[in-house]
C-alpha positions, -999 to 999 in steps of 0.1 A, spaced: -732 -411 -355 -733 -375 -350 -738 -383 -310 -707 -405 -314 -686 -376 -331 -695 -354 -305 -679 -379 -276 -647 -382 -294 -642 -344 -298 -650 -336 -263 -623 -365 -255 -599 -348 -276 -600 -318 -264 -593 -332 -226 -558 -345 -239 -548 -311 -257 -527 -292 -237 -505 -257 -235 -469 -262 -227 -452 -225 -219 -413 -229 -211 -397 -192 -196 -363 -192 -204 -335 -183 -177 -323 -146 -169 -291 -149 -183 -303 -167 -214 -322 -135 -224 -309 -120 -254 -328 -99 -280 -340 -105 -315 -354 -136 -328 -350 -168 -306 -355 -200 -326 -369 -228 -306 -375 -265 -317 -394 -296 -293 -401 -327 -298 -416 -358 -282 -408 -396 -280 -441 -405 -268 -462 -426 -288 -499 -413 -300 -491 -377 -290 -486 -349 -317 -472 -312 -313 -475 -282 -328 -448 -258 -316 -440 -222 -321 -406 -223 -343 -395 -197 -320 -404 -163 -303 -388 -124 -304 -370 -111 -272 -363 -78 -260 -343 -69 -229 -344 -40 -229 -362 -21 -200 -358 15 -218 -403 20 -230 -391 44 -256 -360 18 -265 -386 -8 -262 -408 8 -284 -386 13 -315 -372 -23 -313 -408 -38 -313 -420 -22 -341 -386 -32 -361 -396 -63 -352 -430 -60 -366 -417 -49 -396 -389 -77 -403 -403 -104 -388 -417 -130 -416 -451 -135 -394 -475 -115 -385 -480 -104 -341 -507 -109 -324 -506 -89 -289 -533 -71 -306 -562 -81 -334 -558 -59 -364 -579 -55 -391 -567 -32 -427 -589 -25 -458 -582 0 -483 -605 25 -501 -611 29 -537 -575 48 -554 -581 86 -568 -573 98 -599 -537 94 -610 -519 128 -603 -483 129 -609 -476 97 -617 -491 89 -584 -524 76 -566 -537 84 -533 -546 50 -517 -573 57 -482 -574 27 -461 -585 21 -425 -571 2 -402 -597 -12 -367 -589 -30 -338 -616 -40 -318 -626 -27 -286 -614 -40 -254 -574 -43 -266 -560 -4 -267 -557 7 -234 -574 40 -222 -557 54 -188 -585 69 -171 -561 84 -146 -543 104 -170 -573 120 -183 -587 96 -206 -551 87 -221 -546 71 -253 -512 61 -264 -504 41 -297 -480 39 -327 -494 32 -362 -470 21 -388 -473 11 -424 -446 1 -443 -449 -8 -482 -423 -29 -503 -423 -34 -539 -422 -70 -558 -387 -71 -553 -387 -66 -519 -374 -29 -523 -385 -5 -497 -409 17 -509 -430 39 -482 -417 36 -443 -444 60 -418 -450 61 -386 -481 83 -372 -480 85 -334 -520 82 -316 -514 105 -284 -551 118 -274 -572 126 -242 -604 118 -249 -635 133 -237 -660 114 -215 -681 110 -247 -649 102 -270 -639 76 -243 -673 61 -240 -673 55 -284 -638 43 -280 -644 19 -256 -678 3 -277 -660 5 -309 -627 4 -305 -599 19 -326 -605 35 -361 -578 49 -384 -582 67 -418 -554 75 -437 -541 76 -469 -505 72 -486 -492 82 -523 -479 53 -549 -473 45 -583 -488 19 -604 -475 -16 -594 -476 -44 -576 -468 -41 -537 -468 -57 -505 -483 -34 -474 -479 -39 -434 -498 -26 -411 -491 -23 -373 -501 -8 -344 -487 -11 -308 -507 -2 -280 -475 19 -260 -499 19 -226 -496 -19 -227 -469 -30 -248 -490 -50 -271 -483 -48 -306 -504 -66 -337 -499 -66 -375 -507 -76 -408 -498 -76 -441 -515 -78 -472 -509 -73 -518 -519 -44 -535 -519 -37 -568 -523 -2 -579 -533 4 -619 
């Protein structure tokens, strides 16, 4: 049975395939760019993107601020780069307020180091937090620009990309996004996750 199993898996996986469509130069226009396909072939199922963001724009600073925008309207989370956000345990209420820490990782291999720029690192990290009603609450970003040393480079390369930091809130209930863009490559991931602060 299991042998059996095995067969028709392998078989499926010889009739899945990846359709990518590029769209025209004069049908380029930026924002969100919904997209629907279908099929009228029998036996065959799809599972397509509902549609993809665009930006013409060929200005990297231009670029720059309209992808992370993006990151933070858009109703899904990117994927150019794997992100991974945890958060540390609140301090002591001060003011009304709590200092939450988090950290924020993505893995090595995906930010790009410029070795003929000395070792360059260049990456945006925003967070953005939003209360239950969808009320903007805390908007930051903190630019990464660093030369690393031969030793910083080596970590950085074997363990990628670590961020602590910490932001102030009130008790309540809140939704946070996290997102860095990798401004060497273009790449940008995020994610977004509750928190409840007491």
């Amino acid at each position: 049975m299991l042998g059996k199993a095995v067969l028709e898996i392998e078989k499926d996986n010889r009739a899945i395939y990846r359709v990518r469509f590029i769209a025209e130069p004069d049908d380029i226009v930026n924002g969100w760019v919904p997209a629907e396909i279908t099929t009228n072939r029998a036996g065959t199922a799809i599972a397509p993107w509902s549609g993809h963001y665009v930006s013409s724009s060929s200005d990297p600073i231009e670029t720059r601020i309209y992808d992370m925008r993006m990151a933070v309207r858009s109703p899904l989370q990117f994927t150019g780069l794997p992100l991974q956000a945890s958060f540390g345990k609140p301090e002591p209420l001060v003011d009304g307020e709590r200092t939450i820490p988090f950290h924020v990782f993505v893995p090595a291999g995906y930010i790009q180091c410029d070795e003929k720029k000395d070792n360059l690192v260049l990456a945006d990290l925003v967070y953005h937090v939003v209360d239950a009603n969808g009320k903007e609450i805390l908007a930051k970003v903190n630019p990464q620009k660093v030369n690393l040393k031969p030793e910083e480079r080596a970590v950085f390369l074997a363990q990628g990309l670590n961020l602590n930091r910490s932001f102030d809130l009130p008790s309540g209930t809140y939704t946070v996004r996290f997102i860095v863009r990798d401004n060497l490559s273009g790449k940008i991931g995020s994610v977004f996750t509750p928190l409840k602060v007491e």
